[in-house]
C-alpha positions as CSV (number, residue, x, y, z in Angstrom):
1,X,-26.5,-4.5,53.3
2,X,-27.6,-4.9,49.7
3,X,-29.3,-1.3,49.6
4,X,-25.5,0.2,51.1
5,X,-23.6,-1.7,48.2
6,X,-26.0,-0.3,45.8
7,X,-25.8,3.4,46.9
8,X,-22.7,3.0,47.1
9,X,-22.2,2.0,43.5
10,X,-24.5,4.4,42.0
11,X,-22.7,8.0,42.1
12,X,-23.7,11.1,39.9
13,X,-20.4,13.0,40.2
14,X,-21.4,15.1,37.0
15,X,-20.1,18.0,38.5
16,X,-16.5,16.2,39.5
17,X,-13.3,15.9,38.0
18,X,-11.0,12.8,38.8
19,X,-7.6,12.4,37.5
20,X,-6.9,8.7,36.8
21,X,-2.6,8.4,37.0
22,X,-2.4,5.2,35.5
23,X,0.1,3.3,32.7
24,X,-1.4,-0.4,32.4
25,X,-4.2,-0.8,29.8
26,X,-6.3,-3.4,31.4
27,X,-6.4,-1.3,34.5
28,X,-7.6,1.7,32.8
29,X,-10.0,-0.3,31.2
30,X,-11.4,-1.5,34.9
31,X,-11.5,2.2,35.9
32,X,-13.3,3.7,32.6
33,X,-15.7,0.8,33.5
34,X,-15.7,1.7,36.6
35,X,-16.3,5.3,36.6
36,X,-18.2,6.0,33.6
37,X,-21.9,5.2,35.0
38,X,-20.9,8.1,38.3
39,X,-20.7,11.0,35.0
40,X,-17.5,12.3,36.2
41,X,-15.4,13.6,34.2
42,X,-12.1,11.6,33.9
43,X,-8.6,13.2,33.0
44,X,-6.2,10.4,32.1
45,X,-2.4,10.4,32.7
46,X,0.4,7.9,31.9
47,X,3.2,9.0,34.1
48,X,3.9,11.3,36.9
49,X,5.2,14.4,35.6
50,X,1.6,14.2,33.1
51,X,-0.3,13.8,36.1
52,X,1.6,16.9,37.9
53,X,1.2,19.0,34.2
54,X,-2.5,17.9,34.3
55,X,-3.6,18.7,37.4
56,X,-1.7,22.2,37.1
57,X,-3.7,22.9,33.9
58,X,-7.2,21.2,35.3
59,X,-9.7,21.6,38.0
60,X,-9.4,18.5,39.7
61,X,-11.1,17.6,42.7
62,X,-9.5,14.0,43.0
63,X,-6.6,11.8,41.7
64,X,-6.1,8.2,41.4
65,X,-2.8,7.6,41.7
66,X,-0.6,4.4,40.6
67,X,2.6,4.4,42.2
68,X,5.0,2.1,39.7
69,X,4.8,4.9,36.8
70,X,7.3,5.7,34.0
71,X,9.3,8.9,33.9
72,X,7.8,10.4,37.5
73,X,7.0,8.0,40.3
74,X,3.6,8.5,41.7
75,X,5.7,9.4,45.2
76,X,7.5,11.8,43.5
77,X,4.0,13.1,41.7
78,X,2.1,13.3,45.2
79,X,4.7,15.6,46.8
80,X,4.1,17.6,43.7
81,X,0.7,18.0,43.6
82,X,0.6,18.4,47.3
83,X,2.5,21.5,46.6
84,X,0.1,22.9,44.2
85,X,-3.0,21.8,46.7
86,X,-2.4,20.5,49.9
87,X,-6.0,19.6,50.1
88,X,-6.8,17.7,47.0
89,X,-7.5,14.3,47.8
90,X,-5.0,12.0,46.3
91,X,-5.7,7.8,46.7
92,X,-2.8,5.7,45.7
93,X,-3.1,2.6,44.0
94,X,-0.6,-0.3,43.7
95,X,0.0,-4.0,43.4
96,X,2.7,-3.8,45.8
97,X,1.3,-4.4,49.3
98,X,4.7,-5.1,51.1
99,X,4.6,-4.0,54.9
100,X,5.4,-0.5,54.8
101,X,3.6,0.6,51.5
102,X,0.5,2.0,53.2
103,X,2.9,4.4,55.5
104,X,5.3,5.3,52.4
105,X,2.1,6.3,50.7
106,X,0.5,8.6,53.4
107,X,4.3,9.9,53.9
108,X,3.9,11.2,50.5
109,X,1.1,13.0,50.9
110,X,-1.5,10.1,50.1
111,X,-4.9,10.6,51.7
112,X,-5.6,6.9,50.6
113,X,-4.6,3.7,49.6
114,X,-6.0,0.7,47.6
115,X,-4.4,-2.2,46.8
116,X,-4.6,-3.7,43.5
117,X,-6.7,-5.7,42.3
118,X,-9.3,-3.1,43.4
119,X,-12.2,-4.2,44.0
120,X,-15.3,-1.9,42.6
121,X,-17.2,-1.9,45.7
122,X,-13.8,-0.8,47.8
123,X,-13.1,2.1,45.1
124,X,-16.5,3.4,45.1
125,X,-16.4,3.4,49.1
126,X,-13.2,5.3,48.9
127,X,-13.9,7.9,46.5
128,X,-17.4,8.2,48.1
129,X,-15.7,9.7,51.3
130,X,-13.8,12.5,49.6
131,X,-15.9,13.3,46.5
132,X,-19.6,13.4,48.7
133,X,-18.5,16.0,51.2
């Protein structure tokens, strides 16, 4: 068990690019933390229409998406995105874990879902599955 949490938590994504979609500090914070020992390279964005600007302008093989944003939803975002690349994984992330929100997520084009607070161990898991193919 101990040996799967470890692998788990110890990621070289040097060669991967992860847009993180997010507008509270202290979570950004949690996810620089989080991130920086896997050597990804991590494109930040405060809003929804910067994350759909970015990830037109970027290579980006996943996105981290809050949903509760400023300016563009991360709904609206997803659909956008989707457009661009149907097949770029996109993982939502919220605090709001009302009955319904997985399903309004993955309606949108969400290929995930974690609720907030996110654990490290669960994030890791998750972005293992799509950025280790």
């Amino acid at each position: 068990m101990s040996e799967n949490i470890s692998s788990s938590l110890n990621q070289n994504w040097g060669d991967k690019v992860i847009l993180v979609v997010e507008d509270v500090d202290t979570n950004k914070i949690f996810f620089d933390a989080a991130l920086r020992k896997t050597n990804a390279k991590i494109l930040w964005a405060k809003d929804g229409q910067e994350a759909v600007d970015m990830y037109k302008e970027n290579d980006i093989d996943l996105v981290l998406m809050d949903l509760q944003l400023p300016i563009m939803d991360g709904y609206t975002a997803t659909r956008e995105i989707k457009k661009v690349d149907e097949n770029v994984p996109i993982i939502a992330q919220t605090a709001h874990v009302m009955s319904g929100e997985r399903e309004k997520c993955l309606e949108a084009g969400c290929d995930d879902y974690l609720a907030k607070p996110i654990r490290l161990q669960i994030l890791m898991e998750t972005l293992s599955k799509y950025l280790n193919k």
